[in-house]
C-alpha positions in Angstrom: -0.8 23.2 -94.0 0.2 26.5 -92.9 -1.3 29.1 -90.9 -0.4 30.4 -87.7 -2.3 29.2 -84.9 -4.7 31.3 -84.1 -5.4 30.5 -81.0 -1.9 30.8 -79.8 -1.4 29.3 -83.0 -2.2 26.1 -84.7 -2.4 23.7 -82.4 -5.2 24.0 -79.1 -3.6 25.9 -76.7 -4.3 28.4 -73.9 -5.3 31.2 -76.6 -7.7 31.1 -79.0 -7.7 29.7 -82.4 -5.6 28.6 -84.8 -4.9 28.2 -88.3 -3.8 24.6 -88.6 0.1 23.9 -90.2 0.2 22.3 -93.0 1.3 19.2 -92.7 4.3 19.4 -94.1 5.5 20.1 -90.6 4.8 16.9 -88.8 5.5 15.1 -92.3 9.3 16.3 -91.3 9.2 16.2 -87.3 7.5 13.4 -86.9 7.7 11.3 -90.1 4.5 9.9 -90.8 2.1 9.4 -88.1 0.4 5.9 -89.3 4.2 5.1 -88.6 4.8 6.0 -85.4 1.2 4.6 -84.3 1.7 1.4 -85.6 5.3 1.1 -84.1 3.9 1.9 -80.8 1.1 -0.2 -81.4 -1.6 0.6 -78.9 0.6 2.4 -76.5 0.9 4.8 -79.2 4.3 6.3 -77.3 7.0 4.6 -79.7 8.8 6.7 -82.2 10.1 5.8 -86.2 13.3 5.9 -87.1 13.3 5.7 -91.1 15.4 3.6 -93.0 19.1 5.4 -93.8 20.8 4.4 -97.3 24.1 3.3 -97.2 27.2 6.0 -97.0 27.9 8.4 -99.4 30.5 8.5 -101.4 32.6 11.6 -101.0 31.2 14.7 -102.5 31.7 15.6 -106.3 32.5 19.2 -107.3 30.0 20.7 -109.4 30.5 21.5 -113.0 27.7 24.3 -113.2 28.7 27.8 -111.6 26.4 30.4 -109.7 24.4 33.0 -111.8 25.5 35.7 -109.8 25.7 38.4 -112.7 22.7 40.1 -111.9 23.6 39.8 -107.8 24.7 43.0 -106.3 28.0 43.7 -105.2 27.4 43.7 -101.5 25.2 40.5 -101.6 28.1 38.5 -103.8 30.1 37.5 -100.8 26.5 35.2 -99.8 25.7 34.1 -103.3 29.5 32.8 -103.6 30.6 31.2 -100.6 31.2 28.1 -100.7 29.8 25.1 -98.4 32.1 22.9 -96.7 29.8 19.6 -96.8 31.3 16.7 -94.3 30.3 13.6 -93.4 30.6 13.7 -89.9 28.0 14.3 -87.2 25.2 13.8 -89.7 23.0 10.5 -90.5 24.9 8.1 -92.2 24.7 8.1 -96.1 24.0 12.2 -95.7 26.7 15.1 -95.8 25.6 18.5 -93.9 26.9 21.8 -94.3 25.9 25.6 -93.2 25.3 28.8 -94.9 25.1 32.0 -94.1 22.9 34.4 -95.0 22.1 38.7 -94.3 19.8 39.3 -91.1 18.1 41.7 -93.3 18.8 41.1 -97.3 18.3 45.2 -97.8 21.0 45.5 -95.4 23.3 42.9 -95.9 25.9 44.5 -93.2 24.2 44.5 -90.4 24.4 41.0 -89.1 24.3 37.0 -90.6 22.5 34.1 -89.5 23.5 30.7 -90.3 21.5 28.2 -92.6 21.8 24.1 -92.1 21.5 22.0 -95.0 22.0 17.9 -95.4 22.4 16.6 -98.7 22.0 12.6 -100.0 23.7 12.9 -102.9 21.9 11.0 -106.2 22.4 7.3 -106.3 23.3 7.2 -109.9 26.4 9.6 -109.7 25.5 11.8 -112.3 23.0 14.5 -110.4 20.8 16.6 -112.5 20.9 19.0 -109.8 19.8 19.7 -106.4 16.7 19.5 -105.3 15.7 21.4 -102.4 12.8 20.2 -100.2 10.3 22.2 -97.8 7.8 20.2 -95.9 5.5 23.0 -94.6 4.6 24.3 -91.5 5.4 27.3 -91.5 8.4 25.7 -89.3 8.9 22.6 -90.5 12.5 21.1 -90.9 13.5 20.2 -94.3 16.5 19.1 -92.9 14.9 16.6 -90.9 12.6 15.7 -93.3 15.3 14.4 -95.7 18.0 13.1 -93.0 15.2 11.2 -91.0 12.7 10.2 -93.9 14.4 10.2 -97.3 12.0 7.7 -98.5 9.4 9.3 -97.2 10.1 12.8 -98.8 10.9 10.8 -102.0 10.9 8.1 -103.9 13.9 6.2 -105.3 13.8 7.7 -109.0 14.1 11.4 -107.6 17.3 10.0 -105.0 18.5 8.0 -108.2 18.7 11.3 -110.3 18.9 13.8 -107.8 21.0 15.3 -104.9 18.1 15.6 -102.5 19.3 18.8 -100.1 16.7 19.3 -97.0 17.5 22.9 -95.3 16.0 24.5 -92.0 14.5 27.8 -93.0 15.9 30.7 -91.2 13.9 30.5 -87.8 13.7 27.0 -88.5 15.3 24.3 -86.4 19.4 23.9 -86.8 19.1 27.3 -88.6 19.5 30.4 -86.4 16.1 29.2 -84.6 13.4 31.7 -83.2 14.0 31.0 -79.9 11.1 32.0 -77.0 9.7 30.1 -74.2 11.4 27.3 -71.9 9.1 23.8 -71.9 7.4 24.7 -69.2 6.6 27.9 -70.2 5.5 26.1 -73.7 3.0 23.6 -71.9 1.4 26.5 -70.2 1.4 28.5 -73.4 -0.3 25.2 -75.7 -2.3 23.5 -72.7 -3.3 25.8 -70.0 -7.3 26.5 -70.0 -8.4 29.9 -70.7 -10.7 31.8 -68.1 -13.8 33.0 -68.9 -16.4 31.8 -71.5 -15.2 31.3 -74.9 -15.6 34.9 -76.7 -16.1 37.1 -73.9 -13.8 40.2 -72.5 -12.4 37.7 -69.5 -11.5 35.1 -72.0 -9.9 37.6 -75.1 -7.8 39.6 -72.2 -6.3 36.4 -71.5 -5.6 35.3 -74.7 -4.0 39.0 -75.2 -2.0 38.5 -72.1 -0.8 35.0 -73.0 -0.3 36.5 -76.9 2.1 39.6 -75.7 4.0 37.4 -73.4 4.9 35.3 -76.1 6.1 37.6 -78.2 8.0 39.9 -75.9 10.0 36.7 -74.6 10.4 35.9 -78.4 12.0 39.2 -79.0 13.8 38.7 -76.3 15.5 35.6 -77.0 15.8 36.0 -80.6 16.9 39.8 -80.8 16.7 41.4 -84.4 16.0 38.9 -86.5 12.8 38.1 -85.6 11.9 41.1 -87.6 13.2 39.2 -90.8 12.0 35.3 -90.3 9.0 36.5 -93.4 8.6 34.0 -96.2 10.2 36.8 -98.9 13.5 36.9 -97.2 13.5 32.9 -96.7 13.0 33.2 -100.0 15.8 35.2 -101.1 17.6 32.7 -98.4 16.2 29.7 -101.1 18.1 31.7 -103.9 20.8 32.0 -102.6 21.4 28.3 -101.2 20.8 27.6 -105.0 24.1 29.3 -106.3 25.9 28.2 -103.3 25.3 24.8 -104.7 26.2 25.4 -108.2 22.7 25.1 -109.7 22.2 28.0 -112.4 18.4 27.1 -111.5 16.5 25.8 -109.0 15.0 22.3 -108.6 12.0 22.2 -105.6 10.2 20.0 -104.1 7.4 21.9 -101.5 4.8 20.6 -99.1 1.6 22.7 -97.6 3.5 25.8 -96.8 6.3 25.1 -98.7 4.0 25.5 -101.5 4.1 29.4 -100.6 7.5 29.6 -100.5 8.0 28.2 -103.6 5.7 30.3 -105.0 7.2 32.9 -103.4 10.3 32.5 -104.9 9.2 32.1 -108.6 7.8 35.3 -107.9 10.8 37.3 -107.1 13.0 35.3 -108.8 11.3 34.0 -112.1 14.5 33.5 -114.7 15.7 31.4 -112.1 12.7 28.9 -111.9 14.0 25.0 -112.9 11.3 22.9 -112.0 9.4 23.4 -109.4 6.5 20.8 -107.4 4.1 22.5 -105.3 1.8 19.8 -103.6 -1.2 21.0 -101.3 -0.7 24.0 -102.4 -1.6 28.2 -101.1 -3.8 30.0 -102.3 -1.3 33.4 -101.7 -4.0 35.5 -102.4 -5.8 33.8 -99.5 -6.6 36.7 -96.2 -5.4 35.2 -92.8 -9.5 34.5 -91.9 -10.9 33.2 -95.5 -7.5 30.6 -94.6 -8.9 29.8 -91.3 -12.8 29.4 -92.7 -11.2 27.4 -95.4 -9.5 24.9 -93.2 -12.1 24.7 -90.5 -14.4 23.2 -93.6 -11.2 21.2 -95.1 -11.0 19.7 -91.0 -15.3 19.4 -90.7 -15.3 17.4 -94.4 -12.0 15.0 -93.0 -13.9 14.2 -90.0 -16.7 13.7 -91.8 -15.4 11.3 -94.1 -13.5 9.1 -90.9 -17.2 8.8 -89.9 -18.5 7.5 -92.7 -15.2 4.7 -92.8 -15.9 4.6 -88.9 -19.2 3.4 -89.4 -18.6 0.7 -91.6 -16.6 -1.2 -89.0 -17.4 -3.4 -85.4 -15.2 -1.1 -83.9 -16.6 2.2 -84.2 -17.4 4.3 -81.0 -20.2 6.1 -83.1 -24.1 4.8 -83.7 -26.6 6.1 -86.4 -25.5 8.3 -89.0 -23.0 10.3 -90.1 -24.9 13.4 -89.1 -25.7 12.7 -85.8 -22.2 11.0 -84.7 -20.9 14.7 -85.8 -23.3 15.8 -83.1 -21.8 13.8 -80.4 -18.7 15.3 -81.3 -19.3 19.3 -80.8 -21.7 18.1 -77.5 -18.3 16.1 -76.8 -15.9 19.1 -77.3 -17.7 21.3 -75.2 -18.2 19.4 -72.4 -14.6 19.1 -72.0 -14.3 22.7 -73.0 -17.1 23.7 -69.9 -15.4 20.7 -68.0 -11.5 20.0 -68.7 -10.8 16.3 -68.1 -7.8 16.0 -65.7 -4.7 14.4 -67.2 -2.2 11.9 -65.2 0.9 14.7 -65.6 -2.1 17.3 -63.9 -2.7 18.6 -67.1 -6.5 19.7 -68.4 -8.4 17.7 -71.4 -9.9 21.1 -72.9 -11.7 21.8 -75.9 -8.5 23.5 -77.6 -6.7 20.5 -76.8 -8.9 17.9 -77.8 -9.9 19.6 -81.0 -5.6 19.3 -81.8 -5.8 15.8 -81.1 -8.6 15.2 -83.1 -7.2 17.0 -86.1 -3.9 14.8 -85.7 -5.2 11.7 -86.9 -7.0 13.2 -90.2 -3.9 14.6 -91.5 -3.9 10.7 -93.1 -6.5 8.4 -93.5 -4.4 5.6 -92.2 -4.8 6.8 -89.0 -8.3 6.9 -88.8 -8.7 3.5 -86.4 -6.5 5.3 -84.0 -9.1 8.1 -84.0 -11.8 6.1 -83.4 -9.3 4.5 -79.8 -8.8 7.8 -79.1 -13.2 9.0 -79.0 -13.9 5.8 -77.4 -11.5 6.6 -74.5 -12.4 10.3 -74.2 -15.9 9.2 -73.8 -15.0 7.3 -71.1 -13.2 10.0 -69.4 -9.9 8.8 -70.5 -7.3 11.2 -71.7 -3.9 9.2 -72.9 -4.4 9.0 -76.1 -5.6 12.7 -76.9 -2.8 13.8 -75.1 -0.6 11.6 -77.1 -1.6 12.8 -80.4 -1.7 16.6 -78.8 1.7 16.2 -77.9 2.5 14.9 -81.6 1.2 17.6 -83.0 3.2 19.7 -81.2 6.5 18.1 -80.9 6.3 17.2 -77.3 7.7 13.9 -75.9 7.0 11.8 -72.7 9.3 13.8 -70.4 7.8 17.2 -71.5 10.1 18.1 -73.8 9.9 20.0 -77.3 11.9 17.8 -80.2 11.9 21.6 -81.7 11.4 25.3 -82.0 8.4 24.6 -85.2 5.4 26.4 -83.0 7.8 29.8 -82.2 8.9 29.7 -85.7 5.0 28.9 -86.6 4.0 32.1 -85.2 6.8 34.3 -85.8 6.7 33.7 -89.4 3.0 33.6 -89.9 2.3 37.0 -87.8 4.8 38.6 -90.1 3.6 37.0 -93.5 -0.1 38.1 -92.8 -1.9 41.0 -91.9 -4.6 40.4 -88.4 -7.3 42.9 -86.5 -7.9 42.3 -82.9 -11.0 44.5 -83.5 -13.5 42.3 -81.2 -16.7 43.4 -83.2 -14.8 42.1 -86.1 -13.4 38.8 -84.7 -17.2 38.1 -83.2 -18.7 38.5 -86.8 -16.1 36.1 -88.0 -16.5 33.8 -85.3 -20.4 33.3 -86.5 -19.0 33.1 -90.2 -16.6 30.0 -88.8 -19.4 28.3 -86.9 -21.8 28.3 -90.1 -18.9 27.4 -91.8 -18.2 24.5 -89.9 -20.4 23.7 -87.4 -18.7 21.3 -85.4 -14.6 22.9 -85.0 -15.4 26.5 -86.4 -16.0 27.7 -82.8 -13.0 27.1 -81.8 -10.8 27.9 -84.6 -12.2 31.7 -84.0 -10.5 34.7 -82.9 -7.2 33.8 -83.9 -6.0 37.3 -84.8 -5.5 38.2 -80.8 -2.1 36.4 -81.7 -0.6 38.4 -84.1 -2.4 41.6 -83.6 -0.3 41.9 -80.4 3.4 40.7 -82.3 6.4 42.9 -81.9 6.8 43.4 -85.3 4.1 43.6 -88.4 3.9 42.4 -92.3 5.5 44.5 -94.3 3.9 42.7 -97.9 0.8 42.7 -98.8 -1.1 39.4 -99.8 -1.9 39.0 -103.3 -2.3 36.7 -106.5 1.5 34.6 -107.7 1.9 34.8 -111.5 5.7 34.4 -112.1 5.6 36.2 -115.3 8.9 34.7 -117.0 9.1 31.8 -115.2 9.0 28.2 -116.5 5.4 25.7 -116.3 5.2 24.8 -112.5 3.5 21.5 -111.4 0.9 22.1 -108.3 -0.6 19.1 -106.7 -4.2 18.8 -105.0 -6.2 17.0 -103.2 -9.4 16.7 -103.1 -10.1 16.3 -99.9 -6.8 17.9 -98.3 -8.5 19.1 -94.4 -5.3 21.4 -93.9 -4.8 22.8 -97.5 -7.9 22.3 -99.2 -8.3 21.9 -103.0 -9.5 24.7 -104.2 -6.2 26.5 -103.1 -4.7 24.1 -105.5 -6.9 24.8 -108.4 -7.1 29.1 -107.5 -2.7 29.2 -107.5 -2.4 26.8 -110.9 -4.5 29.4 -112.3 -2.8 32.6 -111.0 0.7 31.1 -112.0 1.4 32.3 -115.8 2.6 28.6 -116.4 0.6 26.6 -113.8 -0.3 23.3 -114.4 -2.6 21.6 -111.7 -2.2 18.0 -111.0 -5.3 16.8 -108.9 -5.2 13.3 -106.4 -9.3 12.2 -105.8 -8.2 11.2 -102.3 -8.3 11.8 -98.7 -5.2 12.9 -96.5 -2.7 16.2 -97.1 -0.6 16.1 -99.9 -0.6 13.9 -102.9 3.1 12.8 -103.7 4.3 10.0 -102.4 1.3 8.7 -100.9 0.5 6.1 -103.1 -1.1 7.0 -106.2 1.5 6.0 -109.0 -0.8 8.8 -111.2 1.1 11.8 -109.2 4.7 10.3 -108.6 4.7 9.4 -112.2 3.5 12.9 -113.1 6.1 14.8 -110.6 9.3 12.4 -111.6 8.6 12.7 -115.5 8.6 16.2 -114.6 11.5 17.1 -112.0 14.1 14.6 -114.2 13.0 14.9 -118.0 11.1 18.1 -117.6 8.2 16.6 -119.3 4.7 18.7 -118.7 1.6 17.1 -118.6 -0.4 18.3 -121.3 -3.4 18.2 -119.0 -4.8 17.5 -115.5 -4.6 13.6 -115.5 -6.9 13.3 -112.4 -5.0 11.0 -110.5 -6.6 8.8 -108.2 
């Protein structure tokens, strides 16, 4: 979805708890996980490569021109440059290009980053525009999501009518990336166990130790603009990247967190609103702990309903009922959490990590027998395929390497796009509110705010309510039982947005488009290419 991890961040690490990303993120990293498992069968350490289209033909010049009338002067120079898209060194079929955009848009002097963008340009010739694509995190790589799973980020009527553009947020990737820890330094940072008992002054010192560390080498590597990497100047980023193109509007396509800075963006920017798809949606008015409480519940109901498939099956690790199975599970995590389980590479099996590994899988309900492989072995003692799925989450291959920069730009733009308190009185009493929340994971999804509370650099915003007074209807999707962005998010931003309408998938799994209910594709392409609103939730299912 989106959140930053708490703990360091989202995924289990060596500091307490996380908010969980979206999805969106390992949507794009790591195209679809039922993919990559099936692929690698049951070694589960193969990798998808997703099908490529044929090669573009070479770029058409766009009839439209940039609104830049109501642009000031100094910012002209970004909104008008023009991108020099080539065919070579990207994917076949795809043209890339790069932007650039202010450090700081309030001070467009003092200093550029640059912006990478891929584009597959619409397979009919005659492009109703381009639409941009986010697929979460924060952190996730649009670019990657559309040059390494076009058909996965959409289906052929939007690549028929459509130039489908995927860009790297600033922070993000081929953008000018937040850059902070070596891999070593990362596995220490995501896997290391924390000393002391979970809660106490030992075990938050450390997790404010490992928390500062982070962030000073952050700062550090990154230098000024990890002071501007906040969703509003993405944002402006977006609109800008939307002239540059030659669209007088913008056409969006977002995912989990993508969902808030789409929102974002018809928010600052309402007259320029196209059509825009927000799918497992934000709830922007959401506080950094009701988002943690709210997935921890979204995770508990997920794993609840593998249980209930699990048990239906011969191979199920689990006996008796639903209830009791989620029993085993919390005895199971903290036993490993009391007792890390020694890996092969001589790193620990502890609670954190398990509880990543475990929250994986239930990102899709396709990957639910791999979960079950997974408990069975852990229950043995075994620790492959947990640290497998741990390592998916957070883009880690075989050798120990990290496929990208998506938990530093995780953190740095959550910590900047949220308020936290470190107050410990505070974080204990929330801490209780997680475990009656969600009995089995809410423990250790608590105290999250040790993260961000120690960042270099604080929110400027406030959180509050979207309405993007002036803009046109947007479409947000929901799912029902969405564990990383959960439903009622959905429902509470189609209501704040002045033109919301809420389309809701009855399913399991984050996101709804594209995922195999014809109900929401046919709702989203009806909408992106004819512009066509429903006139009311259809309840897809």
């Amino acid at each position: 979805m989106t959140s930053p991890r708490q703990q360091p961040s989202d995924s289990t690490g060596s500091t307490g708890a996380p908010r969980r990303r979206g999805p969106g993120a390992r949507r794009a990293a790591r195209v679809a996980l039922v993919a990559g498992l099936a692929v690698a069968a049951l070694t589960l350490s193969g990798c998808v490569t997703a099908f490529l289209p044929p090669k573009a033909a070479e770029p058409t010049t766009s009839s439209s021109s940039p609104a830049t009338s109501d642009v000031a002067a100094e910012l002209k120079p970004f909104y008008e440059q023009k991108l020099d898209w080539k065919t070579s060194g990207c994917a076949d079929g795809f043209e890339c290009a790069t932007a650039k955009a202010p450090i700081d848009w309030d001070n467009p002097s003092d200093g550029e980053l640059s912006l990478a963008l891929v584009r597959h340009q619409a397979t009919n010739g005659k492009p109703i525009g381009s639409l941009f694509m986010n697929p979460g995190g924060p952190g996730g790589s649009g670019y990657s999501l559309v040059a390494d799973s076009l058909d996965f980020a959409v289906d052929k009527d939007l690549q028929e009518n459509f130039d489908v553009v995927g860009f790297d947020p600033r922070g993000v990737g081929k953008s000018t990336p937040v850059t902070c820890l070596t891999d070593s330094e990362m596995d220490a940072y995501l896997y290391d166990v924390t000393p002391g008992k979970r809660g106490s002054d030992e075990w938050i010192a450390a997790n404010e130790k490992a928390a500062k560390d982070f962030g000073d080498a952050c700062a550090e590597e990154t230098g000024k603009m990890l002071e501007f990497v906040d969703t509003q100047s993405a944002a402006k980023d977006l609109d800008m990247l939307r002239a540059a193109v030659g669209d007088k509007q913008l056409y969006y396509l977002g995912y989990s967190y993508g969902t808030f800075l789409g929102a974002t963006y018809a928010e600052l920017f309402p007259k320029n609103v196209g059509r825009l798809v927000l799918d497992g949606a934000i709830d922007p008015s959401t506080s950094n702990f009701e988002v943690v409480k709210e997935q921890a519940k979204g995770f508990e109901s997920a794993l609840r309903a593998y249980l209930e498939d699990c048990m239906t099956g011969k191979d199920c690790p689990f006996k008796g009922s639903v209830d009791s199975a989620m029993t085993e599970i919390k005895t199971l995590l903290d036993e490993v959490d009391a007792n890390p389980i020694p890996g092969d590479d001589g790193r620990e099996l502890g609670g954190n990590t398990l509880l990543t590994a475990i929250i994986y899988p239930l990102y899709q309900a396709d990957a639910w027998p791999y979960l079950s492989k997974m408990f069975a072995e852990v229950m043995q003692g075994g620790t492959d395929i947990a640290f497998q799925f741990a390592d998916g989450y957070n883009g880690r291959n075989e050798s120990g390497k990290y496929a990208d920069n998506q938990t530093e730009a995780f953190n740095a733009i959550n910590c900047l796009d949220y308020s936290y308190d470190d107050d410990k009185t505070k974080m204990a009493d929330e801490a209780k509110q997680l475990e009656e929340a969600a009995p089995v994971i809410g423990e250790y999804m608590a105290y999250g705010d040790t993260f961000c509370a120690n960042w270099p650099y604080q929110t400027r915003t406030e959180r509050g309510e979207i309405h993007a007074k002036g803009a046109a209807p947007i479409l947000v999707v929901g799912t029902t039982n969405d564990p990383a962005t959960p439903y009622v998010w959905a429902q509470n931003l189609a209501e704040q947005l002045d033109k919301g309408q809420l389309i809701t998938y009855k399913g399991e799994g984050h996101t709804g488009y594209n995922k195999g209910s014809d109900c929401v594709n046919q709702a989203v392409d009806q909408y992106l290419i004819d512009g066509t609103v429903p006139s009311k939730d259809p309840m897809c299912s």
